[in-house]
C-alpha beads as a LAMMPS data file, in Angstrom:
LAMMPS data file: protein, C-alpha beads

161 atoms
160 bonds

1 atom types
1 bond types

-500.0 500.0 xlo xhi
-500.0 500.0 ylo yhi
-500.0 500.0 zlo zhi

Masses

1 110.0

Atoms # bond

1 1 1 5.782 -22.119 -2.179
2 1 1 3.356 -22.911 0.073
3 1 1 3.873 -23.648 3.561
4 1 1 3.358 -26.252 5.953
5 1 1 0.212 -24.596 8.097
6 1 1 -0.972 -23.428 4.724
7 1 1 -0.999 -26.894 2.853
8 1 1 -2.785 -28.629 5.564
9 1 1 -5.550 -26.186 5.209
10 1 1 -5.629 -27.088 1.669
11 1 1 -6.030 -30.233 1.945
12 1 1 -8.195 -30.232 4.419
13 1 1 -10.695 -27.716 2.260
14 1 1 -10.020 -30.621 -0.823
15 1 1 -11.301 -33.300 1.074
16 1 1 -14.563 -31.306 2.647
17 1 1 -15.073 -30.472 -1.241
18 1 1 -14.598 -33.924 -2.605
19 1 1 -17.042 -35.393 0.399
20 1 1 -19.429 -32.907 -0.535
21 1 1 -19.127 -33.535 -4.214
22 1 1 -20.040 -37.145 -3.609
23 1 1 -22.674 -36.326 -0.912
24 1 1 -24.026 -34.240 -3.579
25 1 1 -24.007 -37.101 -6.133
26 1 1 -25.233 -39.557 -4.498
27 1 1 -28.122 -37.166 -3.002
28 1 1 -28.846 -35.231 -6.224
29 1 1 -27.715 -37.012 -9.102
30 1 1 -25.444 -35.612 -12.077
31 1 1 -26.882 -32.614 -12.013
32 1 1 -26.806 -31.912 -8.639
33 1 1 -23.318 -32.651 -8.436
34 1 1 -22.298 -31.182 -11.824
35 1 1 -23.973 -27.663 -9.900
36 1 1 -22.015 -28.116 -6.615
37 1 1 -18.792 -28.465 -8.723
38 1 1 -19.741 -25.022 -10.227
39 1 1 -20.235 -23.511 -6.608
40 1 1 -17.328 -24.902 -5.474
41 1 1 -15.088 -23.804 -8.326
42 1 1 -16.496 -20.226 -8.261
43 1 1 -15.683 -20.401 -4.282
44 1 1 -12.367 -21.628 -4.351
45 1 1 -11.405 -18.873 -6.916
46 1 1 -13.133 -16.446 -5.254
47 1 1 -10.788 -17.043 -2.321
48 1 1 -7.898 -17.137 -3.792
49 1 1 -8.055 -13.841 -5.172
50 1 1 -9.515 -12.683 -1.992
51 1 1 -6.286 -14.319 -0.360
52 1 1 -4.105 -13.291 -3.203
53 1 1 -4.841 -9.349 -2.136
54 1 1 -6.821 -8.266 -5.341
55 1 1 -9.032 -5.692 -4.886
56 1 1 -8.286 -5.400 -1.528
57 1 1 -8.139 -1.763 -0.851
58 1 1 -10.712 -0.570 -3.605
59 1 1 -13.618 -2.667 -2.416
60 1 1 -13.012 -2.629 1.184
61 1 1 -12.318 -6.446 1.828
62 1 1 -9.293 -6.179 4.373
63 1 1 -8.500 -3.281 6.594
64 1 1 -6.072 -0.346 5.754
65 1 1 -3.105 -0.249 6.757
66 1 1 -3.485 3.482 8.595
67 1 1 0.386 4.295 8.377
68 1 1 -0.889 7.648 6.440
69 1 1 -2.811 10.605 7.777
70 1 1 -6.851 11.096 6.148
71 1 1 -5.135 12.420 2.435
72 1 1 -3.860 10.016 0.129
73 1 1 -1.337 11.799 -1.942
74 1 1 -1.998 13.198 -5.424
75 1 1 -0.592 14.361 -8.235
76 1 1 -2.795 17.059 -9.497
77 1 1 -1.240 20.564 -8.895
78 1 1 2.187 19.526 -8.695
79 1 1 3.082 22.096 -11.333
80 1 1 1.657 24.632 -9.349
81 1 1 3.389 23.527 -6.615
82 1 1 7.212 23.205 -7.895
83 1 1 6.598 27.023 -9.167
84 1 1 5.837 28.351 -6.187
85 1 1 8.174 26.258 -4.271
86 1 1 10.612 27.242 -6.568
87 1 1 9.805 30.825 -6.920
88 1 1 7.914 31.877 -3.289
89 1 1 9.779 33.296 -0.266
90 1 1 8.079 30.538 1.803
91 1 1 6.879 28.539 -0.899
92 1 1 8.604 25.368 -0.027
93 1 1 7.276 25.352 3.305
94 1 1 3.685 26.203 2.655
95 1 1 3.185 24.627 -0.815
96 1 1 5.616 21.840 -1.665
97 1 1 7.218 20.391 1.649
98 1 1 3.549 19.177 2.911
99 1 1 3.249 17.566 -0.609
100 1 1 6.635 15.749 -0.285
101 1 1 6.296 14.931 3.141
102 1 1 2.820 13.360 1.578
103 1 1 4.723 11.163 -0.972
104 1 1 7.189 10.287 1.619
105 1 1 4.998 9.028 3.722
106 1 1 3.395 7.220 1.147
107 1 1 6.472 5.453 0.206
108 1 1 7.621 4.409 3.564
109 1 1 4.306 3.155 4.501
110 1 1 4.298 1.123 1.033
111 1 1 7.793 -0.336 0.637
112 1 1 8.912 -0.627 4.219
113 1 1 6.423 -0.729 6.386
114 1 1 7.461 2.715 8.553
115 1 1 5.412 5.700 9.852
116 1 1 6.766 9.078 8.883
117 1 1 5.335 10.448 11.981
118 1 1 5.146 7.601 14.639
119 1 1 8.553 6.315 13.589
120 1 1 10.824 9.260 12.164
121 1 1 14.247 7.755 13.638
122 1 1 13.387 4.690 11.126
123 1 1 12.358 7.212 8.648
124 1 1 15.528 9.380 8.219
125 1 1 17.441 6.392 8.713
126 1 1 15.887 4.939 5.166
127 1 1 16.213 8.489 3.859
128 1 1 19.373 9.651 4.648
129 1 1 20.899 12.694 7.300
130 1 1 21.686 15.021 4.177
131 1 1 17.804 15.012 2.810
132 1 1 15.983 14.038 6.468
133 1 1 16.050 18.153 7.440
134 1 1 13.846 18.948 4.341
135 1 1 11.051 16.439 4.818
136 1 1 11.585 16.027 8.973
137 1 1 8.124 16.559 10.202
138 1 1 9.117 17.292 13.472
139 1 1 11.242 20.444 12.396
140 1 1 10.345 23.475 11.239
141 1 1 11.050 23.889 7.348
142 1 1 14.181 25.517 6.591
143 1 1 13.387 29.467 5.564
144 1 1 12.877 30.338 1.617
145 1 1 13.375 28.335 -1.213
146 1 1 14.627 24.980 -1.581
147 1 1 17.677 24.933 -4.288
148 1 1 16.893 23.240 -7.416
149 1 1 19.881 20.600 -6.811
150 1 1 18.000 19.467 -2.912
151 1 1 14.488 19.396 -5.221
152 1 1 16.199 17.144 -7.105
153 1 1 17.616 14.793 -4.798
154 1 1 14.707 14.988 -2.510
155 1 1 12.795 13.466 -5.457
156 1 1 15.541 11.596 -6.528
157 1 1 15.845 9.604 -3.122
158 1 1 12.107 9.395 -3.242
159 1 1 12.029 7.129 -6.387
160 1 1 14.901 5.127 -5.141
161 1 1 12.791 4.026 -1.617

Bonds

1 1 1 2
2 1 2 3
3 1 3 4
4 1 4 5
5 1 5 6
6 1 6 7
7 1 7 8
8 1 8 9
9 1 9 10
10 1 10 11
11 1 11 12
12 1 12 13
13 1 13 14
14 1 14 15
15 1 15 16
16 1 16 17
17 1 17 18
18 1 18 19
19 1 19 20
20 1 20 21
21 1 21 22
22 1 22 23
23 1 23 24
24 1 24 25
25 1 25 26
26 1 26 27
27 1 27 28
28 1 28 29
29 1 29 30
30 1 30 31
31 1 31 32
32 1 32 33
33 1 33 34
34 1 34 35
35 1 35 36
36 1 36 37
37 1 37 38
38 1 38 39
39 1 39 40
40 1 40 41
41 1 41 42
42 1 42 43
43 1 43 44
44 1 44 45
45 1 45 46
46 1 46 47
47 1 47 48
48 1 48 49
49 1 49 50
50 1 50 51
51 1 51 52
52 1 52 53
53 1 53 54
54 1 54 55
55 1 55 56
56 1 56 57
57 1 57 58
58 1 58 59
59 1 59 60
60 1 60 61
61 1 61 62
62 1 62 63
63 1 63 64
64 1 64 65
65 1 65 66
66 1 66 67
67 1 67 68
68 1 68 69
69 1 69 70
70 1 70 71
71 1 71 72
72 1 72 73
73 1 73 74
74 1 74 75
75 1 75 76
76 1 76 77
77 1 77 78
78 1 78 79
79 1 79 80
80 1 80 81
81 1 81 82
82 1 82 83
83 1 83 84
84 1 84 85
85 1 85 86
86 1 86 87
87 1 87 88
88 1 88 89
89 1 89 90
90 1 90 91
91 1 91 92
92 1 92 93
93 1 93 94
94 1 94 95
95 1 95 96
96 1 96 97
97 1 97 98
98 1 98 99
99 1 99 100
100 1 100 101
101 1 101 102
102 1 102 103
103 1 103 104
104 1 104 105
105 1 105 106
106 1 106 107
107 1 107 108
108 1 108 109
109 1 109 110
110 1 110 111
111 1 111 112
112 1 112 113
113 1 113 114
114 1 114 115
115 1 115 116
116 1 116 117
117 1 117 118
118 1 118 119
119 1 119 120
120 1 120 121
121 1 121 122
122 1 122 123
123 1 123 124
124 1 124 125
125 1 125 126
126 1 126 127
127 1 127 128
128 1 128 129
129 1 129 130
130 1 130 131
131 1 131 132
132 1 132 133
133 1 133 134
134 1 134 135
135 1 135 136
136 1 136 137
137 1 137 138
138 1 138 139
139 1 139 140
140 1 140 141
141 1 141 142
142 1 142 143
143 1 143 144
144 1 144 145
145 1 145 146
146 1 146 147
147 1 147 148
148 1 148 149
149 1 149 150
150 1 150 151
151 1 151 152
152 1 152 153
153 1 153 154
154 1 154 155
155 1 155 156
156 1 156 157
157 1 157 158
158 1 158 159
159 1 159 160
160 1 160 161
């Protein structure tokens, strides 16, 4: 649905078009008008993907959201990292909590708009108070391992934001 502000601009952009379609036949001839109905289609399309939000991020078109720190989160070593998480003393703090609180961020800034670090009250009220202590980056990480059971619901509650 498109809304009021939105369809005047439309038809205001139809009219310029059609005006300039007849300026252009009248100037130009068939061809010069069968051209400008080219440019004009190609335009018009061109906009509404721009305004549609495709390829928005990849080429550079509209300005990032900045909700996340410099890293965009990866997958690559997460193997590596649930071992030693898993296995290591400290493992969850120094290996797979900074990778979670990655993802988390991630997600919040993606679905709902919130900053992990500028806005943790909204945060661990979208998480929850029983997972918030294990991803709460303005706690220290709770000593050892992190049980296999809190993994899971960590990620669990991850894929439900």
């Amino acid at each position: 649905m498109i809304a009021g502000s939105s369809r005047h601009t439309l038809l205001v952009l139809g009219a310029f078009a059609a005006g300039t379609e007849a300026a252009l036949a009248l100037a130009g001839g068939l061809a010069a008008a069968g051209t400008g109905a080219v440019l004009l289609t190609a335009v018009a399309l061109l906009t509404a993907r721009y305004a549609a939000g495709f390829d928005s991020q990849d080429l550079g078109y509209r300005r990032p959201v900045r909700l996340l720190g410099s890293r965009t989160p990866r997958l690559g070593d997460w193997g590596r990292a649930v071992a030693q998480g898993m296995s290591a003393e400290n493992g969850y703090t120094h290996t797979l909590r900074p990778g979670i609180q990655r993802l988390y961020a991630a997600r919040l800034a993606e679905r709902h708009g919130i900053s992990l670090t500028a806005q943790p009250d909204r945060a661990a009220a979208v998480v929850g108070p029983e997972l918030w202590p294990w991803i709460d980056p303005r706690r220290p990480a709770p000593e050892g391992t992190i049980p296999p059971q809190v993994l899971r619901a960590v990620i669990d509650r991850l894929d439900g934001l």
